[in-house]
C-alpha positions as CSV (number, residue, x, y, z in Angstrom):
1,X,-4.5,-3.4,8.8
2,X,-3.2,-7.0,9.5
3,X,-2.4,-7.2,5.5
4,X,-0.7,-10.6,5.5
5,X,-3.4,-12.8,6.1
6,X,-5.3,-11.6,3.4
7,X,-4.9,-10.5,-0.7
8,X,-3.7,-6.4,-0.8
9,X,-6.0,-4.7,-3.4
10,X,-4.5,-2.5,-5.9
11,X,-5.4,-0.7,-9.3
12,X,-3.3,-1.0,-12.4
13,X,-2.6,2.1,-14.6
14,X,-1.4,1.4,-17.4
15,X,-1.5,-1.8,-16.8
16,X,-0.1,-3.6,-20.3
17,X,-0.5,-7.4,-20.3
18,X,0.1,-7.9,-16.8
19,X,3.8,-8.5,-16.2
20,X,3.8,-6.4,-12.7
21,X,1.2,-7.1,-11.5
22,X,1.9,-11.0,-12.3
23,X,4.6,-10.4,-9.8
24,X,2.5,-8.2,-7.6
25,X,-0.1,-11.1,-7.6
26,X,2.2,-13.5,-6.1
27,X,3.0,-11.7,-3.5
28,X,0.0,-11.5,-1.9
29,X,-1.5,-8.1,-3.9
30,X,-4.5,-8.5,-5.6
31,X,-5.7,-5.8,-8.4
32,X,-9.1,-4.8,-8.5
33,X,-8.9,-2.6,-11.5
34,X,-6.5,-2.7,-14.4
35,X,-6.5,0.1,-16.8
36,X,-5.1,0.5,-20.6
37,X,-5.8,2.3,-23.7
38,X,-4.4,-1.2,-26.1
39,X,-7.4,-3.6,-26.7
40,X,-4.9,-6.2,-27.1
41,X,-3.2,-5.7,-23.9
42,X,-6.8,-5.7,-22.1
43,X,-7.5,-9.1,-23.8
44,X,-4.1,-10.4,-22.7
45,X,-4.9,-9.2,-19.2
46,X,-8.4,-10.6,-18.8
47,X,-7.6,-14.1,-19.8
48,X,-5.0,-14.9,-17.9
49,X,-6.6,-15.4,-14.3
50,X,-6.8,-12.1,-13.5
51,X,-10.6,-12.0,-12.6
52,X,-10.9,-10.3,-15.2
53,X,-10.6,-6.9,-13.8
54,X,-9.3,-5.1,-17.0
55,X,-10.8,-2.0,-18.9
56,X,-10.1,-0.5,-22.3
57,X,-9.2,3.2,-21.0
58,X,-7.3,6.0,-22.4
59,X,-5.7,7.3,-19.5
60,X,-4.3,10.3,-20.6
61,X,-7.8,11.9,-21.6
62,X,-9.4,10.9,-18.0
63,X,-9.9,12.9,-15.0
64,X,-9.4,12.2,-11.5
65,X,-12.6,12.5,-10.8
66,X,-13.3,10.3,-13.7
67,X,-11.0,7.4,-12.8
68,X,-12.9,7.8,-9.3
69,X,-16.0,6.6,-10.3
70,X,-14.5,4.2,-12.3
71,X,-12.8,2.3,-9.8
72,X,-16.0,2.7,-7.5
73,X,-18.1,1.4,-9.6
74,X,-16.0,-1.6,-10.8
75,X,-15.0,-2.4,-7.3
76,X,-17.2,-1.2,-5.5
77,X,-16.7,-1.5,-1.2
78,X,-13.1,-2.3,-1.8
79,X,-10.6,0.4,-0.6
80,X,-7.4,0.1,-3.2
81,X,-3.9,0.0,-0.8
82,X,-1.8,0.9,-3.7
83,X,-1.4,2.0,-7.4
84,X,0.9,0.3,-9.8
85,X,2.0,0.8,-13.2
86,X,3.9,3.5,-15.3
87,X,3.0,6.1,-18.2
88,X,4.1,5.0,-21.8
89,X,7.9,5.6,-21.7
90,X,9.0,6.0,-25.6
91,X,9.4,9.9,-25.4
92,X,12.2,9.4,-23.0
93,X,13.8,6.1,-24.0
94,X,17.6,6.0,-25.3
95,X,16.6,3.7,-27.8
96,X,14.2,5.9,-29.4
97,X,15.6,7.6,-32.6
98,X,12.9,9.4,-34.2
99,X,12.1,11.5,-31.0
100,X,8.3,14.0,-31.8
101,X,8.4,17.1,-29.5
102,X,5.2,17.0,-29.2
103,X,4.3,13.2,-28.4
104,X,1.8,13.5,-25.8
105,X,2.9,10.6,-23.7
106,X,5.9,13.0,-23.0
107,X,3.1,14.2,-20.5
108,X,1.9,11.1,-19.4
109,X,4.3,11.0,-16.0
110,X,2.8,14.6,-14.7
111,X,-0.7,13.0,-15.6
112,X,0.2,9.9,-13.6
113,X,1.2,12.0,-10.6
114,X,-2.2,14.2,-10.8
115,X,-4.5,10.4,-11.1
116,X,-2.4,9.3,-8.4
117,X,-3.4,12.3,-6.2
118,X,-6.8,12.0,-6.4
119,X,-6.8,8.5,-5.9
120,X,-4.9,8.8,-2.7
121,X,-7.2,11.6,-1.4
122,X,-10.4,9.1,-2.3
123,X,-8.9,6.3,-0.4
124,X,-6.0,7.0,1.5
125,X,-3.3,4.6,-0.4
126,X,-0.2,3.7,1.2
127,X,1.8,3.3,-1.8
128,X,2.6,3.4,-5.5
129,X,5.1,2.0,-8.1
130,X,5.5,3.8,-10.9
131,X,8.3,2.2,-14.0
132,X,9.3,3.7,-16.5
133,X,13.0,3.6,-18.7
134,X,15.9,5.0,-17.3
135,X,16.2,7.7,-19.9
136,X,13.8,9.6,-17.5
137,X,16.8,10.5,-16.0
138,X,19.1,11.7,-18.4
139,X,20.3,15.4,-18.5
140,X,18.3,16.5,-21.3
141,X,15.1,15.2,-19.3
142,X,16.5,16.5,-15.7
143,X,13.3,19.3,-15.8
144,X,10.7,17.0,-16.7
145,X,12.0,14.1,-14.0
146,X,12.2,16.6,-11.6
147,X,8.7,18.0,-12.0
148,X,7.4,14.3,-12.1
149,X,8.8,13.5,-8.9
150,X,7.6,16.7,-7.1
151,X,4.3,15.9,-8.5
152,X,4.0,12.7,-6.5
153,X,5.7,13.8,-3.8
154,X,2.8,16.5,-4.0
155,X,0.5,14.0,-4.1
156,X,0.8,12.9,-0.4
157,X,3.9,10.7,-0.8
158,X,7.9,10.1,0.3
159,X,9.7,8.9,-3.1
160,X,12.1,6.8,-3.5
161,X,14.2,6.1,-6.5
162,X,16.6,3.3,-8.5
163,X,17.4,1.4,-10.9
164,X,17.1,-2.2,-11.2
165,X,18.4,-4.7,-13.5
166,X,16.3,-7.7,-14.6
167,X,19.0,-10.0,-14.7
168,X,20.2,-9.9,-11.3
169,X,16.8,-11.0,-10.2
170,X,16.5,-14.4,-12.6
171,X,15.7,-13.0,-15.6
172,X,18.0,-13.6,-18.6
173,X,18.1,-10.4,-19.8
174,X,20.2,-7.5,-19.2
175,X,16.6,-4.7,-18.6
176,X,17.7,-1.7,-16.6
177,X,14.8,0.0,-15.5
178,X,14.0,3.2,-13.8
179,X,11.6,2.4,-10.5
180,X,9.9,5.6,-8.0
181,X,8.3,3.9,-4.8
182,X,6.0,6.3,-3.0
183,X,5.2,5.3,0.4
184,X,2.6,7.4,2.0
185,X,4.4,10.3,3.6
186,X,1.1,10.8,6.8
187,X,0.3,7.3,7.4
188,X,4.1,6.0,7.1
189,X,6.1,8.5,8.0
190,X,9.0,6.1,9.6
191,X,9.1,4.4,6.4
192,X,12.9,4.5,4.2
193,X,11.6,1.5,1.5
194,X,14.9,-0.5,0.5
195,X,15.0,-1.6,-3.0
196,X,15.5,-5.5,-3.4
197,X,19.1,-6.3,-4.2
198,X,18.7,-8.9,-6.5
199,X,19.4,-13.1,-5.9
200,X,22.7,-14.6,-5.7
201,X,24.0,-17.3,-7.8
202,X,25.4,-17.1,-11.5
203,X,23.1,-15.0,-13.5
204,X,20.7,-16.6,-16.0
205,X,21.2,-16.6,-19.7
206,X,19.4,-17.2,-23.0
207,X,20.5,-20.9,-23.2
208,X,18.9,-21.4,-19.8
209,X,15.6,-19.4,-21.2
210,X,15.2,-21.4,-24.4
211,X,17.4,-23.8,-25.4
212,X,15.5,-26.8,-26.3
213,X,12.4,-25.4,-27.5
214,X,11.0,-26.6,-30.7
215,X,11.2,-24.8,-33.7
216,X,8.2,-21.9,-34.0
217,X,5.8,-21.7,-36.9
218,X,5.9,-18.7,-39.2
219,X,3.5,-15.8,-39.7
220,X,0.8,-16.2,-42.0
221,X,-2.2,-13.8,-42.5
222,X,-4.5,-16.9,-42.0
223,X,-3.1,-18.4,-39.1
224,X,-4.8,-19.2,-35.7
225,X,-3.7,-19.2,-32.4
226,X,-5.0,-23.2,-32.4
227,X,-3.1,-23.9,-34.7
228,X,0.2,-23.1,-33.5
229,X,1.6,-26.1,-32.0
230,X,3.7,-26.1,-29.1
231,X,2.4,-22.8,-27.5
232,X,0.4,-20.1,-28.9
233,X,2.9,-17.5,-29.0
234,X,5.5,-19.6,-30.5
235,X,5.0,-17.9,-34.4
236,X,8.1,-15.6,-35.5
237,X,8.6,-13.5,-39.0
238,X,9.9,-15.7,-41.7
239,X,13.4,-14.8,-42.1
240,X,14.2,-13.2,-46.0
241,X,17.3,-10.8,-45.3
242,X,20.1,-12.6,-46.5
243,X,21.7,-10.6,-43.7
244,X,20.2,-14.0,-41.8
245,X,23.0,-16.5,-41.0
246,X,20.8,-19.9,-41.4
247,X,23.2,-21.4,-39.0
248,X,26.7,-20.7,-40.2
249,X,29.0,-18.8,-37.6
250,X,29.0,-15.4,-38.8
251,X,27.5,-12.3,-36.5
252,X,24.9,-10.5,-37.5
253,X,24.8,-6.7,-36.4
254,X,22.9,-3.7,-37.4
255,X,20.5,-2.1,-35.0
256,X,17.9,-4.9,-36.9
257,X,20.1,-8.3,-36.9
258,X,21.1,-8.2,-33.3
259,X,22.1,-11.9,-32.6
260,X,22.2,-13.5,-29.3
261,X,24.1,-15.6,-27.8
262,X,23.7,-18.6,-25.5
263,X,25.7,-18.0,-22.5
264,X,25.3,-14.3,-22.3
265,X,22.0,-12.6,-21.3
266,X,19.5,-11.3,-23.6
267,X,19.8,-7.8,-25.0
268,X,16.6,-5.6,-23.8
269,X,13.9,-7.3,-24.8
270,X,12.4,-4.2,-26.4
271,X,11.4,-4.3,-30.3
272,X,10.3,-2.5,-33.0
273,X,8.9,-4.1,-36.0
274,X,12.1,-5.2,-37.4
275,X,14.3,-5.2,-34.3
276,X,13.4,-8.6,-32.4
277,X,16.4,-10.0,-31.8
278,X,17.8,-12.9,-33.8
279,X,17.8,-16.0,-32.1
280,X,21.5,-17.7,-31.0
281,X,21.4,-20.0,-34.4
282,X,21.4,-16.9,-36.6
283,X,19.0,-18.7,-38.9
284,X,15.9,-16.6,-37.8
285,X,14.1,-13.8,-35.0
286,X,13.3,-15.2,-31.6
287,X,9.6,-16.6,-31.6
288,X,7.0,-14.2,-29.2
289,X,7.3,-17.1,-26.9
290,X,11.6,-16.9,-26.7
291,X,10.9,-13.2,-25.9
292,X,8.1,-14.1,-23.2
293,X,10.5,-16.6,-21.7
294,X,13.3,-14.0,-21.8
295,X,11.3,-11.6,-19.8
296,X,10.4,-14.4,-17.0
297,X,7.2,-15.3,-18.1
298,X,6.0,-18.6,-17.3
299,X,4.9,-20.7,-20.2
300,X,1.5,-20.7,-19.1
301,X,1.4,-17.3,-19.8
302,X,-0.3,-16.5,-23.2
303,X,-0.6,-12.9,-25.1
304,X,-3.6,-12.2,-27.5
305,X,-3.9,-10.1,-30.4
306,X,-2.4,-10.4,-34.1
307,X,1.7,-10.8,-34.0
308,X,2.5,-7.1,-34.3
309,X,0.5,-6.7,-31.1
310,X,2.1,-9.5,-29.5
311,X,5.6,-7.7,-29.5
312,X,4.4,-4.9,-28.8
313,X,3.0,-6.2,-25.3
314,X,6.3,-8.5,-24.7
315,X,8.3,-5.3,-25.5
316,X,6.3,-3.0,-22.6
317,X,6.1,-5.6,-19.9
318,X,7.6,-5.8,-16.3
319,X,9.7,-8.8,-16.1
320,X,7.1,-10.8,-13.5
321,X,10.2,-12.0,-11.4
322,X,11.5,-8.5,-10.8
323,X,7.8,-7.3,-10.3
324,X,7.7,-9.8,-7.3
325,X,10.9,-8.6,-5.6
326,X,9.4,-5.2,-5.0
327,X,6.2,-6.5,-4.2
328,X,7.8,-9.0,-1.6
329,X,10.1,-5.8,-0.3
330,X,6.9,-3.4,-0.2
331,X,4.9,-6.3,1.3
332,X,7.5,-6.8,4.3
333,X,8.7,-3.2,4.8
334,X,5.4,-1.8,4.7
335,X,3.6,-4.6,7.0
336,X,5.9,-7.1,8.2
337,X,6.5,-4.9,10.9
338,X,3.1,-3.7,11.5
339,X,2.1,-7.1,11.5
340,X,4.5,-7.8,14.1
341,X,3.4,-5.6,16.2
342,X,0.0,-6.7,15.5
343,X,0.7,-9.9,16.7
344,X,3.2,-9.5,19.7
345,X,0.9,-6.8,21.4
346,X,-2.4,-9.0,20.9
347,X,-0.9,-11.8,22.1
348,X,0.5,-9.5,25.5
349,X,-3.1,-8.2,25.6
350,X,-4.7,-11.9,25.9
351,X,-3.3,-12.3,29.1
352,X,-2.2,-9.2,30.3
353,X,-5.3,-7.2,29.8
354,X,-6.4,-4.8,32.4
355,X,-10.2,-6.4,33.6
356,X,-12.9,-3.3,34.0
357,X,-16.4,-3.9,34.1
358,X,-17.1,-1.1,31.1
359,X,-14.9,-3.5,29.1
360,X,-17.6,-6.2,28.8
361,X,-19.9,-3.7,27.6
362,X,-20.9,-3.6,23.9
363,X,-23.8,-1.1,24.8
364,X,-22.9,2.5,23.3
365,X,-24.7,4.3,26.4
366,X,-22.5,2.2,28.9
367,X,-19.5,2.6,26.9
368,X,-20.2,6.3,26.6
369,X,-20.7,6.6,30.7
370,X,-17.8,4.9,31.0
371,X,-15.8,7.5,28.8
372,X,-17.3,10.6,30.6
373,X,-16.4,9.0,34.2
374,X,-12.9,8.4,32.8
375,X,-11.8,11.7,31.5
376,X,-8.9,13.1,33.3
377,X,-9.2,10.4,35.9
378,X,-7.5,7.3,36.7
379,X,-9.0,3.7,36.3
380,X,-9.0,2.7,39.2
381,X,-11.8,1.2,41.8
382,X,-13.4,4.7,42.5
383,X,-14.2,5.2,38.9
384,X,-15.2,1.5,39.4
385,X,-17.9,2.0,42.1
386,X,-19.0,5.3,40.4
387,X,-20.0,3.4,36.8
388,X,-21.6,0.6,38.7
389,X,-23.8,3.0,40.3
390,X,-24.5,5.9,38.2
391,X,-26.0,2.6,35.6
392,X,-28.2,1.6,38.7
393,X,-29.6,5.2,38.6
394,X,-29.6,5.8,35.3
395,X,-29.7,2.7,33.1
396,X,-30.2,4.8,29.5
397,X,-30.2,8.3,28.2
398,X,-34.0,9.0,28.9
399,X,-33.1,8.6,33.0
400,X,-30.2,10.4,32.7
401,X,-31.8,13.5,31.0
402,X,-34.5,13.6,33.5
403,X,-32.0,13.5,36.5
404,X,-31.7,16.1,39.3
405,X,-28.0,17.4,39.2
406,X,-27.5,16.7,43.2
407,X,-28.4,13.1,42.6
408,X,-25.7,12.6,39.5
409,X,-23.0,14.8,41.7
410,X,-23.8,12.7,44.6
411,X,-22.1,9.4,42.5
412,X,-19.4,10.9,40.9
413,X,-18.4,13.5,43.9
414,X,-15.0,11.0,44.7
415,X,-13.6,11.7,41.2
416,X,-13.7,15.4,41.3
417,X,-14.5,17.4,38.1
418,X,-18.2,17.8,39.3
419,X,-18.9,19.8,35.9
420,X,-19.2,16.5,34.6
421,X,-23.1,15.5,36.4
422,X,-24.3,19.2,34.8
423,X,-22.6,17.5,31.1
424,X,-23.9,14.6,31.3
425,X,-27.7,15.5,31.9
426,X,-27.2,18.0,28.8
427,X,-25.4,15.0,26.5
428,X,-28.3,12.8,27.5
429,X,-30.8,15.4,26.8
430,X,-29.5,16.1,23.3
431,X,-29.4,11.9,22.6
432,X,-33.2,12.0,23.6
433,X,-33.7,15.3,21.6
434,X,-31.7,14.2,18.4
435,X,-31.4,10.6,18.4
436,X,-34.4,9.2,20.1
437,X,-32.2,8.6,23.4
438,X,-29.7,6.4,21.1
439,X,-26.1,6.8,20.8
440,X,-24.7,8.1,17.3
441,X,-22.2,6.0,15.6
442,X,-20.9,8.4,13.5
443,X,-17.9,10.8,14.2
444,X,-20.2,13.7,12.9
445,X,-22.9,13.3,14.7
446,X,-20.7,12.2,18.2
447,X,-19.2,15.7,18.1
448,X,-21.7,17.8,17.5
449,X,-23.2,16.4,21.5
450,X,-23.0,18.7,24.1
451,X,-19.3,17.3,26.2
452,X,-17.9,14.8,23.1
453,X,-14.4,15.6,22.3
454,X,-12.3,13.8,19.4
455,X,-11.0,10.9,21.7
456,X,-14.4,10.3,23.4
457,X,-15.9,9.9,19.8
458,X,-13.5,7.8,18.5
459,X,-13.6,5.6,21.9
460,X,-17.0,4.9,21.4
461,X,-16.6,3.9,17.5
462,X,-13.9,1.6,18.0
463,X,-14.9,0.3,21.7
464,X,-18.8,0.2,21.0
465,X,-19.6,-0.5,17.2
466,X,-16.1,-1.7,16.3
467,X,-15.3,0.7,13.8
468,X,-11.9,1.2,12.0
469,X,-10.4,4.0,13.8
470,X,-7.7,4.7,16.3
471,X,-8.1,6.1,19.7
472,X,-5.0,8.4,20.7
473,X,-4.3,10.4,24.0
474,X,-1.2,11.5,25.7
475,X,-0.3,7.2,26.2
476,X,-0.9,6.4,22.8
477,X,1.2,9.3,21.3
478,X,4.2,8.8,23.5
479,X,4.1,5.1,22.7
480,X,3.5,5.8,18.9
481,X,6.9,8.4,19.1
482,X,8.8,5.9,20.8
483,X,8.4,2.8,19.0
484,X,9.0,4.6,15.3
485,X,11.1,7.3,16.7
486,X,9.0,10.1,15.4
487,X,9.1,13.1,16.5
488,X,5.2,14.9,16.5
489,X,4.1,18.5,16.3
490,X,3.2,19.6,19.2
491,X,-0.3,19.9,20.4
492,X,-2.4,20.6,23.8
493,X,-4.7,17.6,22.6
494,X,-3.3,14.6,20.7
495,X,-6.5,13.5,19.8
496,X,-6.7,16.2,17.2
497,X,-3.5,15.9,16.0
498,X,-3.5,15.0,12.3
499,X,0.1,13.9,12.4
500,X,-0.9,11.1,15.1
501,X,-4.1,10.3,14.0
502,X,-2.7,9.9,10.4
503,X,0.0,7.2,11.8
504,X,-2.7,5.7,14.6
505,X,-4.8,5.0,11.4
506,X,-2.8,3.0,9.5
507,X,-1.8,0.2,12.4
508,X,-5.4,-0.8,13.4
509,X,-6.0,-4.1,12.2
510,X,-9.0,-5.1,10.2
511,X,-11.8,-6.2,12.2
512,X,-9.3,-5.5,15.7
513,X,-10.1,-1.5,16.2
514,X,-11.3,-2.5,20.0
515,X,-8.4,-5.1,21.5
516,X,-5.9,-3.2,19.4
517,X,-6.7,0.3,21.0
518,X,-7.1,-1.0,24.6
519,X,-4.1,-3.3,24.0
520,X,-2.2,0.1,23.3
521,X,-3.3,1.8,26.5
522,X,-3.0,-1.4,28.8
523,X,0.8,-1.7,27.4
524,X,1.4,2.3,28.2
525,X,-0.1,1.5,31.7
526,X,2.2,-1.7,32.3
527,X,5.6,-0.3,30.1
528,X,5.5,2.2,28.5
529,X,4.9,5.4,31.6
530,X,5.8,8.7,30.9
531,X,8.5,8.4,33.9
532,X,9.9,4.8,34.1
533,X,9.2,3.2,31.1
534,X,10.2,-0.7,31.6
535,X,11.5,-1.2,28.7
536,X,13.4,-4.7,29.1
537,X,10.3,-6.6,30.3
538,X,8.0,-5.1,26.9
539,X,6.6,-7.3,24.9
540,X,8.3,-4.8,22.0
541,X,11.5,-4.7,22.9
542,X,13.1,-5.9,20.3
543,X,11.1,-3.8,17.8
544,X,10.9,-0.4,19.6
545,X,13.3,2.0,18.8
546,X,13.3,3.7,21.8
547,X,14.2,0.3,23.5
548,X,17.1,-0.1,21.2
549,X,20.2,1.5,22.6
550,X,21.5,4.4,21.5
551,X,24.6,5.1,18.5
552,X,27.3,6.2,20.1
553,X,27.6,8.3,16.8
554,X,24.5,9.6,17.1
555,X,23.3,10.5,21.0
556,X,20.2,11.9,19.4
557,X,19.4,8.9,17.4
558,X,16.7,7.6,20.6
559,X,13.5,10.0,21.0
560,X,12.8,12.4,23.5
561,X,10.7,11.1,25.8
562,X,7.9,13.0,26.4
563,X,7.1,15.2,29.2
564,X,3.0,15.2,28.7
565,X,1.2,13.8,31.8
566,X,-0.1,10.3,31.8
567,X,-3.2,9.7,31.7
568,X,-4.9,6.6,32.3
569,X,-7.9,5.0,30.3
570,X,-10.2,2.4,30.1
C-alpha cells in the first residue's frame, strides 16, 4: 500500500464540476468515477482533463448495490481508496429562505452514509470526505446531523469534524464550510486526522482575484461560448436596476445588490439568480469568470452549459485550493507514515535479512514444507537440515503421499511434534486427490487441506504467489501493538484475529506482500523480542511509539508489552 509513488483512486459523489476533486487531483488522488444528477456539471467535469470519468446519475434514486456495479463496470480491476463529495446542501443552508419540509435532498446525507457503506464493504476504502454547509449543524438540525454522522460512523468509519474557511487557505473569499473525514475505523485504527490549518501570510482579496480583467460581454440568447472573448466564462447579466451604481461611490445593499469591495474578501460565493454579487465598480454583477477566480479556479478552468447553469455550478463548488489542503493532510496522515515505514524497514531488510534456503524458493510445495517444518519451531540449522532432506525424499506432493510414516518421522524426529510426518502425508494426499498434486492459491481452498491453519495459508499466498495479504503470528502482532500503540483483543491465535488482520492489511505494499512480511518477522527476530526488545538500535525508532519515551503525565501512554511467546518464522 506504498500509495505515494503512484495516483490514489477515488469515486466522486456528487461530484459537481469538479472543484474537489480538482484539489484531490493534485495531490496525487485520482477519480475513477464521478457521479451527478446535473448534465451540465457532468459536461463541465468531462472536459476539463478529467479522463472523462463522469456520469449523469441521480444519486438519490440509486442503490448500493446499484452504484456497485456501476463503478465495476466503469472501472473495472481498480479498487477505489476513498469516496469524496457531499449531498446537495440547500435544505440546511442559513442562506436559504424559502425552506420545503419536504425537499428530498434533506435526505440526501443519510443516503450518502448508506452508498458509502456499501462501497466500503465492496472494496474496503480507507477514507471519505463528505462537505456540506455549516448549517448542518445548527440547533434546529442537531437530530438530523446527529443521525448523519452515526450513519457513517456505522458504515465502518472514525469521523472527524470542522469547519474550514476558504480564505485562510488562498482563496479570496470568506466560504465557511462544514467538512466530516472518515478514516477507516479496522484498517486505521491509530489514526486522529488533523484538519489543515490554513497558510500564513495576509489573506487574499477580490483586488488580488480580479482586478485587471477586461470588461465581460453580456448575456444574449444567441451567444456562444466562441464568441466570448477573453475567456469563455467571462459573460455577466446586463445590469437594468437603477439600484446599479455605474461607477459613482454609493453602496449598494439588499440581499440582491451585494457590492464588493477590493481589499476585503469576497462574500460567499453562493448565488441565486439575482444574487451574484456586484462587482467592486458598482456598475454591474461579477462575470462567471470573477466568481471562478473567487473560488480559486485557475483560468484554465472552463464551465459548460447556458449562464443560469454556469452559476449554479460556481455557486456548489469546493474551492480547488482548500480541496488540496485536505487531500495533502489525508495523503500524509494516512500514508506518509506507512510509507515511512515502508521504506525504512525494506531498506533494514536489504541487508539485514535473515538467509534460509526456503527463502529462495518460489515453488508452492517447497514453500508449503517449509511452513509445516516451521510451526512452533525455531529457524534455526535443525529445521535447516530437516527441509534439505525431507525435499531429497520427497521432491513433490505425489512422493510425499506415497510415503511410509517411519521414513517422514525419521527426518523431522530433531524438531519434535512428530504428528507432523502423519499431517503431512494426509495434506499431500488431499493435493493429489483435489488438486492434481498442485498447491492451491487461494485462501479457500488452502484451508479446507487437512493441517492448513490461517497463517500457513496466508504464508504461502504472500511468500509463494505473491499475493496481497499479510502474514501475522505472535511477532507480527506484538510489533503491530507496539509501533501504533494499539491495544488488540485478545486471542489464542493472532492469525485469526480480525482486529490484526484488518490493520496487517492495510500496510502491505503493492507488489511487496513477500519482503514486507519477512522483513516484519526478521525485524521481531533482531528488535523487537518479546523479552528485550532493542529498541535504540531499530531501524523504527524514531517512529515507534513504544520506542518513544513515556509522558510523565501519562505512565500508561507506552503499550503493554506483550506476554505471548515468541515464535520464530521463516
Amino acid at each position: 500500500m506504498s500509495a505515494l509513488n503512484h495516483s490514489i483512486p477515488v469515486i466522486s459523489l456528487f461530484s459537481g464540476a469538479g472543484g474537489l476533486d480538482l484539489g484531490f487531483q493534485q495531490q496525487g488522488f485520482r477519480t475513477v468515477l464521478a457521479l451527478d444528477v446535473d448534465k451540465a456539471a457532468v459536461e463541465t467535469y468531462n472536459a476539463n482533463k478529467f479522463d472523462r470519468c463522469a456520469v449523469q446519475c441521480d444519486l438519490g434514486r440509486i442503490q448500493g448495490a446499484e452504484l456497485m456495479a456501476l463503478v465495476e463496470g466503469r472501472a473495472s480491476g481498480i479498487r477505489p481508496r476513498g469516496v469524496i463529495g457531499g449531498p446537495p446542501c440547500q435544505t440546511f443552508s442559513i442562506g436559504n429562505v424559502r425552506k420545503n419540509t419536504n425537499d428530498r435532498r434533506g435526505a440526501l446525507g443519510l443516503h450518502y452514509a448508506r452508498l458509502l457503506g456499501a462501497l466500503n464493504r465492496g472494496f474496503e476504502l480507507d477514507f471519505f470526505v463528505f462537505e456540506n454547509v455549516t448549517g448542518l449543524k445548527n440547533p434546529k438540525h442537531s437530530r438530523r446531523y446527529k443521525d448523519i454522522v452515526s450513519a457513517l460512523e456505522g458504515a465502518g468509519f472514525d469521523v472527524f469534524v470542522a469547519q474550514l474557511n476558504s480564505n485562510s487557505f488562498g482563496i479570496a473569499q470568506n466560504r465557511k464550510r462544514l467538512f466530516l473525514v472518515g478514516i477507516n475505523s479496522r484498517r486505521f485504527p491509530w489514526l486522529k486526522y488533523q484538519f489543515p490549518h490554513g497558510i500564513e501570510g495576509k489573506p487574499r482579496n477580490v483586488g488580488d482575484a480580479i482586478r485587471g480583467l477586461p470588461e465581460p460581454i453580456f448575456f444574449q440568447r444567441s451567444l456562444t461560448a466562441d464568441q466570448i472573448p477573453f475567456h469563455p466564462n467571462h459573460w455577466t447579466m446586463r445590469p437594468r436596476s437603477p439600484k446599479f451604481g455605474f461607477g459613482k461611490s454609493k453602496k449598494s445593499d439588499g440581499r440582491s445588490f451585494r457590492r464588493l469591495e477590493w481589499g476585503k474578501p469576497s462574500r460567499t460565493v453562493a448565488y441565486g439568480n439575482r444574487e451574484i454579487h456586484l462587482h467592486p465598480r458598482g456598475h454591474r454583477r461579477l462575470s462567471v469568470l470573477e466568481a471562478m477566480l473567487l473560488q480559486g479556479f485557475r483560468v484554465d478552468f472552463v464551465l459548460r452549459g447556458n449562464l443560469s447553469e454556469q452559476v449554479t455550478q460556481v455557486s456548489n463548488a469546493v474551492p480547488p485550493p482548500l480541496a488540496a489542503a485536505l487531500a495533502q493532510t489525508l495523503h500524509s496522515q494516512l500514508y506518509g507514515q506507512v510509507h515511512i515505514l515502508h521504506q525504512s524497514l525494506l531498506d533494514w531488510f536489504r541487508t539485514h535479512q535473515r538467509r534460509f534456503p526456503w527463502r529462495k524458493e518460489r515453488d508452492p510445495f517447497k514453500v508449503l514444507v517449509a511452513e509445516k517444518l516451521l510451526q512452533q519451531t525455531a529457524a534455526n540449522r535443525h529445521v535447516v537440515q530437516a527441509y534439505r532432506a525431507f525435499l531429497r525424499a520427497f521432491p513433490n506432493s505425489q512422493a510425499l503421499a506415497k510415503a511410509r510414516p517411519a521414513a517422514v518421522k525419521r527426518i523431522i524426529e530433531p524438531l519434535g511434534l512428530h504428528y507432523r510426518g502423519v499431517e503431512m502425508i494426509e495434506l499431500a494426499k488431499a493435493l493429489c486427490d483435489r488438486h492434481d498434486g498442485a498447491v492451491p492459491s487461494t485462501l479457500k481452498e488452502l484451508l479446507a487441506l487437512p493441517g492448513i491453519g490461517d497463517y500457513c495459508a496466508r504464508a504461502v499466498l504472500a511468500f509463494a504467489y505473491g499475493k496481497q495479504v499479510p502474514v501475522v503470528d505472535t511477532n507480527v502482532a506484538r510489533f503491530l501493538s507496539r509501533f501504533f500503540g494499539l491495544k488488540f483483543s485478545k486471542s489464542a491465535n493472532p492469525s485469526r484475529n480480525r482486529q490484526l488482520l484488518d490493520v496487517a492489511t492495510a500496510l502491505v505494499p503493492d507488489g511487496m506482500a513477500r519482503d514486507f512480511n519477512l522483513a516484519i518477522l526478521d525485524l521481531c527476530a533482531a528488535h523487537c523480542s518479546s523479552d528485550s526488545p532493542t529498541c535504540t538500535s531499530c531501524p523504527l525508532r524514531k517512529q515507534c511509539r513504544y520506542a518513544q519515551p513515556p509522558k510523565l503525565a501519562d505512565p500508561s501512554s507506552r503499550p503493554e508489552r506483550s506476554d505471548a511467546t515468541s515464535r520464530e518464522s521463516k
